[in-house]
N, C-alpha and C positions, 0 to 999 in steps of 0.2 A: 462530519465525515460524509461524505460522496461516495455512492457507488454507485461504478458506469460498467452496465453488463447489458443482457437483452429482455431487461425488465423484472416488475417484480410484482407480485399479488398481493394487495395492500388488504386484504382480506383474510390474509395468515395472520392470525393470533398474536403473532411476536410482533407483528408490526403496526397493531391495534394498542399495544401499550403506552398509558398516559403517566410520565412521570411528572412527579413533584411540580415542578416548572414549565411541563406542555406537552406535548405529542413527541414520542421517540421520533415518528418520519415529519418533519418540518417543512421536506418543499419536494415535488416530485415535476420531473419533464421528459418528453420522451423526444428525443431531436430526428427521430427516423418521420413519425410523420407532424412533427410541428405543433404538439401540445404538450399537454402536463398529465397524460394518463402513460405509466409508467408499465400496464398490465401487460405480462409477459403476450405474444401470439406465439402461435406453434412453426417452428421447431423450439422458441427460446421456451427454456426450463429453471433456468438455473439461478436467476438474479435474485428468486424470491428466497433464496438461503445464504446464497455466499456471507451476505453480512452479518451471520448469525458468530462466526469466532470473535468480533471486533466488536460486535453492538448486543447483542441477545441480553436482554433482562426481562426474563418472562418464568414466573413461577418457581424462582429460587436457580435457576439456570442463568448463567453468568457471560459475558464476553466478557476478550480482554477489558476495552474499555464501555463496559456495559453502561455508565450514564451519560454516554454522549447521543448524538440527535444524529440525525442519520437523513440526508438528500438521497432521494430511490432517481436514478436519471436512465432510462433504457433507450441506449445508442448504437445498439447491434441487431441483429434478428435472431443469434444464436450465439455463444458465448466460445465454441471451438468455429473457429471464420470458417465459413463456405467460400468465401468472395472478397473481396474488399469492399470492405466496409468503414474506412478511414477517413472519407467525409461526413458522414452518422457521426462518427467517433467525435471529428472534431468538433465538432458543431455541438455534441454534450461536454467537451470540454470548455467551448467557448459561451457555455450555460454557467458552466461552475465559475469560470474569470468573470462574468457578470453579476452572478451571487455571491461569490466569497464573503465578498465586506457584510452583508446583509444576514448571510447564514452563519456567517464566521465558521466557513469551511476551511479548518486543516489540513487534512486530510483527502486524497481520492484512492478508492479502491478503483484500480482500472486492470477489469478482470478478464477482457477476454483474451484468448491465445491461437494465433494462427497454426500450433503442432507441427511447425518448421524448426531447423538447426539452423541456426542466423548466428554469425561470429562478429556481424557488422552490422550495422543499423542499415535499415530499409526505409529511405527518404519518404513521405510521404505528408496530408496534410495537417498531420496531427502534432509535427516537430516543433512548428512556433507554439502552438498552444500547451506544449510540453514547458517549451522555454521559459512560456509567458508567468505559468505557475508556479517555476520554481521563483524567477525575478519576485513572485507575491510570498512567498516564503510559505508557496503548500507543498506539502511531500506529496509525491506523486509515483505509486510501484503499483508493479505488474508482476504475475507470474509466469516464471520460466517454462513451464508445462512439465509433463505425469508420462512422458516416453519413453524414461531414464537412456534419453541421448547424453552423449558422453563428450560430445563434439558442438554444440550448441544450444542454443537456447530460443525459445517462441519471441513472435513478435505478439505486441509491442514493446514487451521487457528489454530487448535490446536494442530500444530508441535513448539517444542523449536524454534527460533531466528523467528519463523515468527508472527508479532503484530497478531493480531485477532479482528477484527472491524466487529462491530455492528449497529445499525441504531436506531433512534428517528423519530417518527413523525414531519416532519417538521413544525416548527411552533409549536407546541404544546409541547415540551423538556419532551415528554415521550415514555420509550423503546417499541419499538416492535421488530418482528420478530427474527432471534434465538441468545440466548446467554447464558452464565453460568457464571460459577466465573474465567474461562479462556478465559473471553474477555476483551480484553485490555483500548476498547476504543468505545466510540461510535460517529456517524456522524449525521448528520440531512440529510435523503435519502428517497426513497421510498421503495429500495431495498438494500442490503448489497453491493453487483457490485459495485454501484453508492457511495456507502458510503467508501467502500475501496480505489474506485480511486480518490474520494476527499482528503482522507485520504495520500494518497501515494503524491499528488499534494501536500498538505498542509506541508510535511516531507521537501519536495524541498524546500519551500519558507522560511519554519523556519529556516536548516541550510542554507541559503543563510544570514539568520538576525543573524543567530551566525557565518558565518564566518567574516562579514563584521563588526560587533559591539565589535567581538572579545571576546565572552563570553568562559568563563573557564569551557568548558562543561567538561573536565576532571575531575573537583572536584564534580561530581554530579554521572559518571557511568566508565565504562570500554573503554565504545565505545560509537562513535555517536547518532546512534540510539536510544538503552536504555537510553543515555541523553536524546535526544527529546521528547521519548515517555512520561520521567519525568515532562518536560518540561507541553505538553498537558496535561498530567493527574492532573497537580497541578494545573493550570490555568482554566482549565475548568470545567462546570457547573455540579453541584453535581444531577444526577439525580438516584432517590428512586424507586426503581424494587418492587413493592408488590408480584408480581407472582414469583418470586427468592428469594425476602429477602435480595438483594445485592444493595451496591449502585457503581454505575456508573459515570465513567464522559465523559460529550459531549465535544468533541472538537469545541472549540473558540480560531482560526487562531489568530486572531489580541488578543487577551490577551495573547496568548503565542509568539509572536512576542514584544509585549510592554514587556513584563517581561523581556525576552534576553536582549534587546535591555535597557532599565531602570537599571539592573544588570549591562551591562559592561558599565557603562557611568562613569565617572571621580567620583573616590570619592566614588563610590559604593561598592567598595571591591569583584568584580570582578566574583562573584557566587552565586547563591541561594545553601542556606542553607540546608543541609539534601541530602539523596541518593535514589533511589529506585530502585530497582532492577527488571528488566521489562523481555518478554519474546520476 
């Protein structure tokens, strides 16, 4: 997992733990000034938690996928944009296309949110490096943002190859906060952040059940990801936006895990039926 926000304090506890097999934080870079020190500066606050829904194994306290390894990359100077800051951005993405093979990164949490209503993607230098990642078969989402706009959604969630995740009341399987017809998915969060880095955790844990069950996500998409994202979207819970007019679906981990896994089992014929074409 990769997370690209505006840094992170490697001196929080959670992120001092050594598992079984080596250090939770595996590779740390910071592309704003051209090293590998990842510590947040002030305005940024925020990087040194985000990853705690998706990664946190500290003290009996759990993330989705708590035993994975986690790349800290601070490519913002704040995580709600002041400015553009989309060459920073690219340039930590074009850290991870460099690392991938090396860290065997799945996954990228790419957390920040410009707090815009965007119906259409906003070109900019981060679209190839968006491209580039999916072609390498890593999911790559972003959160919609916590404005409960009803009419769009934050950049860069609404750029091509990156999912765009939304939030549900937990407990209660109804949408809030922002989204349109270019949100992919939604999480059960309090904030989009938190729902994205479930989201990103939950990406890891599915292909780990499709590599291991040996599901034919080739007959479903192009690539990895757009399979999984099909994956979630089929499996999970239908929920009815009155304020959009759109319906949604929440991601439920363990029904899209049972279906992989159900799918490639002896005799099943080895794929769910049907394609969808995701962003």
């Amino acid at each position: 997992m990769a997370v690209l926000d505006d840094g992170c304090d490697l001196s929080a506890p959670e992120w001092r733990v050594v598992m079984p097999w080596g250090p939770k934080v595996i590779a740390t870079h910071n592309s704003i000034d051209g090293n590998d020190d990842p510590t947040p500066v002030a305005p940024g606050y925020h990087g040194t938690s985000v990853g705690f829904p998706s990664s946190l194994n500290f003290q009996g306290v759990r993330g989705v996928a708590y035993d994975n390894s986690v790349a800290q990359v601070r490519c913002i100077s704040v995580v709600h944009l002041e400015k553009d800051e989309s060459a920073t951005m690219a340039a930590g993405l074009q850290w991870v296309i460099e690392h991938q093979s090396e860290y065997n990164i799945t996954a990228v949490n790419l957390s920040p949110v410009d707090d815009q209503r965007h119906r259409e993607p906003v070109p900019t230098a981060i679209d190839e490096k968006l491209r580039h990642l999916r072609d390498l078969n890593v999911w790559v989402s972003a959160p919609c943002g916590n404005h409960h706009y009803t009419d769009g959604i934050s950049w860069p969630a609404c750029q091509p190859h990156c999912f765009a995740i939304g939030a549900t009341v937990p407990g209660e399987r109804t949408v809030h906060l922002d989204r349109w017809a270019n949100t992919d998915l939604l999480v059960a969060a309090g904030a989009t952040s938190s729902s994205n880095a479930c989201a990103a955790g939950c990406a890891q844990i599915l292909r780990e059940a499709i590599e291991k069950g040996g599901y034919a996500w080739r007959n479903k998409a192009d690539n990895l990801p757009d399979a999984m994202m099909g994956v979630f979207s089929e499996s999970g819970r239908r929920i009815e936006d009155e304020a959009t007019g759109l319906t949604f679906s929440e991601l439920d981990l363990l029904a899209a895990v049972d279906r992989v896994l159900a799918v490639s089992a002896p005799g099943s014929g080895g794929a769910v039926a049907g394609n969808r074409s995701s962003r």
